[in-house]
N, C-alpha and C positions, 0 to 999 in steps of 0.2 A: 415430450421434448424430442424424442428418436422423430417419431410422425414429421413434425415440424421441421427436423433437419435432412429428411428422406428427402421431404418437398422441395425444401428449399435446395439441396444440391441436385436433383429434377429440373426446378428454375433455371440453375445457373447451367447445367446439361446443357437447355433448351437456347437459355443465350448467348455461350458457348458458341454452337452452333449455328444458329441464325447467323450471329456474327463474321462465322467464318463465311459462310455465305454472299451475305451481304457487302463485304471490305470489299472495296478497289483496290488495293494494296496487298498483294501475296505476303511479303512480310506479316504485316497487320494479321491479316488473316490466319497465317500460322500460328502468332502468338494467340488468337483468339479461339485456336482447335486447342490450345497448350492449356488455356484455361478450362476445354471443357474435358479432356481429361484429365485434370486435378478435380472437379468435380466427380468425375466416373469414380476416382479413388474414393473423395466421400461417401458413395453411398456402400460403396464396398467395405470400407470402415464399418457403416453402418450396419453390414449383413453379420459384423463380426467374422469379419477374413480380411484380419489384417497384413496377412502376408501377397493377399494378391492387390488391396490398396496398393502395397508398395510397390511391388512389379510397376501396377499402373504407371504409379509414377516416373520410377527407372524407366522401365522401358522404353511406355509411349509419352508420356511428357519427358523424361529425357533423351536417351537413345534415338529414337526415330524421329522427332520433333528437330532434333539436332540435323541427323541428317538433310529431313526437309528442306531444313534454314540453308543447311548449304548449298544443295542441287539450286535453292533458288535464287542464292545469291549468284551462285557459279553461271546462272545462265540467264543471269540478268539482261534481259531484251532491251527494248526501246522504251521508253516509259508513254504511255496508253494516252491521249489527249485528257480523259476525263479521271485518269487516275491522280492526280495532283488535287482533286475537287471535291471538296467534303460533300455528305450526303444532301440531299434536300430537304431542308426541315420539314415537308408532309411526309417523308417517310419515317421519321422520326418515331410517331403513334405505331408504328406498323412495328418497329424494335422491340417497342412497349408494351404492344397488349399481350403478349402471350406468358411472360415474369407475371404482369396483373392478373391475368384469367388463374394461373398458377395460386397465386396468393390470394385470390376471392374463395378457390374452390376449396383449398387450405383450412381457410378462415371458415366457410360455412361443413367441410367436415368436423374440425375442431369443436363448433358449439354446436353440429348434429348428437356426436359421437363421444365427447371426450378426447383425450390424448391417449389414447388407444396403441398398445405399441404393437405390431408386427404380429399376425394371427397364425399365419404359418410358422412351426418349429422348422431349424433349421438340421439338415442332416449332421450326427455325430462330425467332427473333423471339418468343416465345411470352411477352405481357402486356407488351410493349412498346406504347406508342403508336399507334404504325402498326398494330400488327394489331389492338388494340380498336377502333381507329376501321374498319378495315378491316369487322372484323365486325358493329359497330354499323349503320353506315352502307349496309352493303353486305347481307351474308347476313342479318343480323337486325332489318332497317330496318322494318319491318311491326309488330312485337314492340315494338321501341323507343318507337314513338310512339303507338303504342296503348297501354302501360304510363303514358306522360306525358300523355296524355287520360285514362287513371283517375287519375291522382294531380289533375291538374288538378281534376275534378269530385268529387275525396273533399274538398280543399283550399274549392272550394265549397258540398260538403254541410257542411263544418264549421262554417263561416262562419256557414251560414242556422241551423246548431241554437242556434249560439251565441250567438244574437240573443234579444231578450225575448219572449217569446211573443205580445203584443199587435202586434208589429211584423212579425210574417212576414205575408205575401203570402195565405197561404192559410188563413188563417184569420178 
C-alpha cells in the first residue's frame, strides 16, 4: 500500500505541475502549484518525516502560496485575449497521459514485484526537528540564507512594480 501511495502522490506531483504549467490563468495556476505541494507533503508523510510534511504544508502551501496569490492579485494586468478560453480539447490527452503512464507503470510494478515497501532504511531521526535544523543551520546554512535574501529582494521587486508608475524612483 506505501508503494501505491508513493506513486500515486508522484502522479499527482506530476499533475500538480503540468497543470501549473499549462493554465492560462495565474490564479488557477497558483492554486494548481498549491495542489502539488500538498502532494510533495504526501510523500514526505510517506518517508516517515512528518514534521517536514508539515513545513510543506505551512510553509510552501500556505505562507508562500499566500503570498503569491497576492503579488498576483496586486498587479493584476490586463487580462490576455486567450486567457478567458478554456483549453482545446486535443490537448486534453496530453493532461492525461502522464497520471496514466504513472498508473500503468504502477500497475505492471505491483504484479512484477509485489507491494514491496521502500528498500532503503531510512537514517535514525530522519525529518524530525533536530535533523532539519541540524541541516539547515549547519550543512546547508549558505543555501538557506541566500534563498531568504532572494525572497527578500523578489518581496521588494514586487512592491516597487506595484507602485504607480509616476511614483517609482527611477523614472
Amino acid at each position: 500500500m506505501e508503494t501505491f501511495l508513493f506513486w500515486f502522490c508522484g502522479a499527482a506531483m506530476v499533475l500538480g505541475g503540468l497543470m501549473t504549467v499549462v493554465q492560462r490563468s495565474a490564479v488557477v495556476s497558483a492554486v494548481w502549484l498549491i495542489f502539488a505541494f500538498v502532494a510533495a507533503a504526501g510523500i514526505f508523510a510517506l518517508l516517515h518525516a512528518p514534521f517536514v510534511a508539515i513545513l510543506q504544508v505551512l510553509v510552501y502551501a500556505g505562507a508562500i502560496m499566500v503570498l503569491f496569490l497576492f503579488v498576483i492579485m496586486m498587479l493584476q494586468g490586463p487580462v490576455l485575449e486567450g486567457e478567458r478560453r478554456r483549453m482545446k480539447p486535443a490537448l486534453w490527452p496530453a493532461v492525461a497521459i502522464p497520471p496514466l503512464a504513472v498508473l500503468v507503470l504502477v500497475g505492471t510494478r505491483i504484479a512484477d514485484h509485489g507491494t514491496a515497501a521502500f528498500t532503503t532504511p531510512l537514517p535514525a531521526g530522519f525529518g524530525s526537528p533536530t535533523h532539519v535544523a541540524e541541516l539547515l543551520l549547519g550543512r546547508y546554512l549558505l543555501a538557506f540564507e541566500l534563498i531568504s535574501i532572494a525572497l527578500l529582494v523578489a518581496i521588494i521587486g514586487a512592491l516597487a512594480i506595484g507602485k504607480e508608475e509616476r511614483k517609482l524612483p527611477w523614472k
